[in-house]
C-alpha positions in Angstrom: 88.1 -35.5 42.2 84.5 -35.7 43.9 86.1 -38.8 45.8 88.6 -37.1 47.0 86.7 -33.7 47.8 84.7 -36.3 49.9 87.7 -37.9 51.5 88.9 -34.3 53.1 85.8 -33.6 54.3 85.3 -36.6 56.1 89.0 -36.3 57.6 88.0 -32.3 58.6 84.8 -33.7 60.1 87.0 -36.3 62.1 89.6 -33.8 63.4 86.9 -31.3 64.8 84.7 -34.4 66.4 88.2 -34.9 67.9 89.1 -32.0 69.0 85.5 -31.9 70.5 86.1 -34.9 72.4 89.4 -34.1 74.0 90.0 -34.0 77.5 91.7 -31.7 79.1 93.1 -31.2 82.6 91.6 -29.4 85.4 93.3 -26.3 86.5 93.9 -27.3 89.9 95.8 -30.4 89.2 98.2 -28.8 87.1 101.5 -29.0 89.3 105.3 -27.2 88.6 107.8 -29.8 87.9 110.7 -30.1 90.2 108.6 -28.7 93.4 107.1 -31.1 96.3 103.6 -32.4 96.3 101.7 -34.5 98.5 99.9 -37.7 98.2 96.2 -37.0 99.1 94.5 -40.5 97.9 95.7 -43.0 100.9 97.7 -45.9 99.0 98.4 -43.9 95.7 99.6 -46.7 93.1 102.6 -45.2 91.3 103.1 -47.0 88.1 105.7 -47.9 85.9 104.0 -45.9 82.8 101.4 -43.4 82.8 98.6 -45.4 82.2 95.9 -47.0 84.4 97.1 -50.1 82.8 100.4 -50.2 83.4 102.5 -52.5 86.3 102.0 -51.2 89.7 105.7 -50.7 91.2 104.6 -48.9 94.2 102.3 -47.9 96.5 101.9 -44.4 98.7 100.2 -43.4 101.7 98.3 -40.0 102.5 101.2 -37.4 103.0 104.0 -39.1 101.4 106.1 -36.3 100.0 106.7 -36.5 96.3 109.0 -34.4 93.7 107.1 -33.2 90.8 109.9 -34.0 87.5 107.7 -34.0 84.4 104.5 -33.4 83.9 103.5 -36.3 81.0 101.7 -34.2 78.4 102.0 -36.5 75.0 99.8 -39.4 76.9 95.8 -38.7 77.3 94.6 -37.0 80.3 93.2 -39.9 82.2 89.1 -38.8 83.7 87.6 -40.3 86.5 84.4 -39.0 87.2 84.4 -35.0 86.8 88.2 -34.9 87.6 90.7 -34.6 85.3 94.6 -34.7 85.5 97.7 -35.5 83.4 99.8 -38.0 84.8 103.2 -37.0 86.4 106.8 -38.4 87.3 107.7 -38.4 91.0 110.2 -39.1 93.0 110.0 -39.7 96.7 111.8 -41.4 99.5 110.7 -45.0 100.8 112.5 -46.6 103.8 116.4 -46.2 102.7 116.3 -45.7 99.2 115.1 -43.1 96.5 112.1 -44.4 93.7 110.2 -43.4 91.0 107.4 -43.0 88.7 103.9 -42.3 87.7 101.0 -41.1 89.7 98.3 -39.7 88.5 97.6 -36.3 89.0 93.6 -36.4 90.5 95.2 -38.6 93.4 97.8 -35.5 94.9 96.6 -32.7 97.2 96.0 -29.5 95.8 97.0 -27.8 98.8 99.2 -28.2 102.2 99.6 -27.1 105.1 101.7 -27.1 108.9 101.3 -26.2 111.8 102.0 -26.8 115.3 103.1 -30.4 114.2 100.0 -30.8 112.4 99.8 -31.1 108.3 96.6 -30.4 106.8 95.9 -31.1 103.3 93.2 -30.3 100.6 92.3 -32.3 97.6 89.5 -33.7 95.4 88.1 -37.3 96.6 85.7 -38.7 94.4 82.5 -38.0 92.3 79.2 -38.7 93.2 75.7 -38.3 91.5 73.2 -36.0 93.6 69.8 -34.5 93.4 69.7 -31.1 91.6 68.7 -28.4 93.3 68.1 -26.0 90.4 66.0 -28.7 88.3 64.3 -31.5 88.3 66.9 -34.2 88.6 70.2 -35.8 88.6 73.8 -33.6 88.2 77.8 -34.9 89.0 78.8 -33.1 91.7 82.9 -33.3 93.1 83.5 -34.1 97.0 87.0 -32.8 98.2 88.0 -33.2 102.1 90.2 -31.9 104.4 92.5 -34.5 106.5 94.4 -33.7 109.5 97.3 -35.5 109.8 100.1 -36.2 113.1 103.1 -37.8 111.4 101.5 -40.7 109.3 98.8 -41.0 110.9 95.6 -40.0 110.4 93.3 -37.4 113.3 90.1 -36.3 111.5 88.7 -35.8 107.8 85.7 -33.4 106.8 84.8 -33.8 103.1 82.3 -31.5 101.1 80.9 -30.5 97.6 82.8 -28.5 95.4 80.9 -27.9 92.0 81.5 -29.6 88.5 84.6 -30.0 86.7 84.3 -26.8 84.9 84.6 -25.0 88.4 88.0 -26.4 89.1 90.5 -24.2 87.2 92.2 -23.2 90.2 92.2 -23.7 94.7 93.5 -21.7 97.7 94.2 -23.3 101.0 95.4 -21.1 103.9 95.8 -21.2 107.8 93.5 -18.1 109.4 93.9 -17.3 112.9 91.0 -18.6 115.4 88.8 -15.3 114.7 88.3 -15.3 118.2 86.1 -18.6 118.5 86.5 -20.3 122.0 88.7 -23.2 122.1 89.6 -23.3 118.2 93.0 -23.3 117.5 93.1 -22.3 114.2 90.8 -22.0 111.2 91.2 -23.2 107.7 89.5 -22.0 104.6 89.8 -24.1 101.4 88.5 -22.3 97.9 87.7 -23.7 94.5 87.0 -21.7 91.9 86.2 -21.8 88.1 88.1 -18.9 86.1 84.4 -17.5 83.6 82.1 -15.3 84.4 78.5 -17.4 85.7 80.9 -20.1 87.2 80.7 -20.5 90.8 83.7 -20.4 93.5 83.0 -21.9 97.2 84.6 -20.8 100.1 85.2 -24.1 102.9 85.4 -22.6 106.7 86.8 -25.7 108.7 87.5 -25.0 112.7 90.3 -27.1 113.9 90.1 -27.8 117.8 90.8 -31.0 119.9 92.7 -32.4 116.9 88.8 -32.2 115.4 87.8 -30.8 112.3 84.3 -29.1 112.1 83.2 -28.2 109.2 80.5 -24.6 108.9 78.4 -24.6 106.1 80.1 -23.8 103.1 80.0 -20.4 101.2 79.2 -19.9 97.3 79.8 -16.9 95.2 79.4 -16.5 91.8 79.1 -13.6 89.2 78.9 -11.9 85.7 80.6 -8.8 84.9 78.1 -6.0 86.3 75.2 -8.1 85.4 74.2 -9.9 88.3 76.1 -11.1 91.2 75.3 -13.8 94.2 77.8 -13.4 97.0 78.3 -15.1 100.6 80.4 -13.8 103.6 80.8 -15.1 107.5 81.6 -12.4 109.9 83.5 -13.6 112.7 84.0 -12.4 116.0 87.2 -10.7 115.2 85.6 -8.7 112.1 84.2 -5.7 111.6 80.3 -6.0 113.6 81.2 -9.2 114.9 79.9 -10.6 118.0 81.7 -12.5 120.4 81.3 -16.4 119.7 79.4 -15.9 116.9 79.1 -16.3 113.2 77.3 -14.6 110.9 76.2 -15.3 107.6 75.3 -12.4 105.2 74.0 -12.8 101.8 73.6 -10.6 98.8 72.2 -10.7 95.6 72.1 -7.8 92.8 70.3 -8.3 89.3 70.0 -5.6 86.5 66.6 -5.9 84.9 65.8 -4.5 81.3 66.4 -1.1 82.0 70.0 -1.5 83.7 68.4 -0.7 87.2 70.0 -2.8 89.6 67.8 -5.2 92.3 69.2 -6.1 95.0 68.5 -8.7 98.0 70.2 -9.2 101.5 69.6 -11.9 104.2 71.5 -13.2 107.3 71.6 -16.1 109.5 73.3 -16.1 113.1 75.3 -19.2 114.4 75.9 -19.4 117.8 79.4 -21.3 119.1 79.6 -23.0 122.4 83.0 -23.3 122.5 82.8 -26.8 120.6 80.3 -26.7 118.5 77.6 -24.4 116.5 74.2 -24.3 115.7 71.7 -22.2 114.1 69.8 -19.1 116.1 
């Protein structure tokens, strides 16, 4: 009896230590079966299983449309760096013919865009080890990008940070108008977000003109139910107290101390626009 008293316990020990180990997906690569997707990764290998391992049968170029048809969710969720995604079935169109089968899901964008003949598209490049600036240190740190794309070919690409893995549950991407900036055709803004309270979102201002992306410096925010919040804002030309080619970053910080009284802390930098590009006041 002791032996087998022992035996369940090491079994109950195993499951939790796997159940601790398990990876699971990001948010943001989690993508709706029978909808269209783009390739983001430039030459995307599509495989004939969903495995790293398996025979290569294809490979795709940035902007290649796909069709989401399954999302494979009995195989492991495959981890490169501090992205995570399932692997999914696609179909796509290639010369005359229709084809299929696996990508995996880190390699697609997690947001498109057209306009004016021009696609845009969001997504999550690679993972790179950087200095900490809140200790003393080393910390992983995601680098997304934003390509602009004429047909298959590729005009201009501005990457960026955007946080650890557990601040990827979920991404916005949206065309905004020029906000009155001389000689930008349109703006883009590209959010990543985690979903708990303490984890930070970041807010990606890109100005498209010239078939050039620029990118501004990018925006954090972050929060904790009424405890303390950190938040970042532009104000354009076109906004409320905005100044003509202009932008102005406001900050503000609130902090409750022991006795619920709240603390709070503003700043502001001005950037000046010349009509193609912006620096500092």
């Amino acid at each position: 009896m002791k032996t087998l008293w022992t035996a369940l316990l090491l079994l109950t020990l195993q499951f939790f230590a796997a159940q601790e180990n398990e990876v699971y997906a990001d948010g943001i690569f989690g993508f709706e079966e029978n909808k269209a997707q783009k390739i983001f990764t430039d030459w995307t290998r599509v495989r004939k299983e969903p495995n790293a391992n398996s025979p290569i049968l294809d490979s795709l170029q940035t902007n290649q449309q796909v069709m989401i048809l399954k999302k494979e969710e009995t195989v492991p969720v495959l981890q490169l760096g501090e992205r995570k995604a399932n692997w999914y079935k696609v179909s796509y169109q290639k010369g005359d013919g229709a084809s299929e089968g696996y990508v995996w899901g880190g390699n697609l964008c997690v947001g498109y865009r057209n306009k004016n003949g021009y696609d845009f598209l969001f997504g999550l490049s690679k993972t790179t080890t950087q200095k900490s600036k809140d200790f003393d240190g080393f910390e992983k740190q995601n680098i997304a990008g934003v390509k602009v794309m004429e047909g298959n070919n590729l005009l201009d690409e501005v990457y960026f940070n955007t946080g650890r893995g557990e601040e990827l549950s979920y991404a916005t991407f949206n065309i905004e108008s020029n906000h009155k900036l001389q000689n930008v055709e349109l703006t883009l803004k590209a959010l990543v977000s985690g979903e708990a309270c303490g984890i930070a979102s970041y807010d990606q201002y890109i100005l498209f003109k010239d078939k050039k992306l620029i990118a501004l410096p990018q925006l954090m925010n972050v929060g904790d139910a009424d405890v303390f919040y950190h938040s970042e804002v532009y104000v354009f030309p076109n906004d409320k107290g905005g100044v003509p080619n202009t932008f102005i970053f406001k900050m503000e910080e609130m902090e409750k101390d022991d006795k619920d009284r709240e603390k709070k802390k503003h700043s502001s930098k001005i950037y000046l626009w010349n009509g193609s590009s912006y620096k500092l006041k």
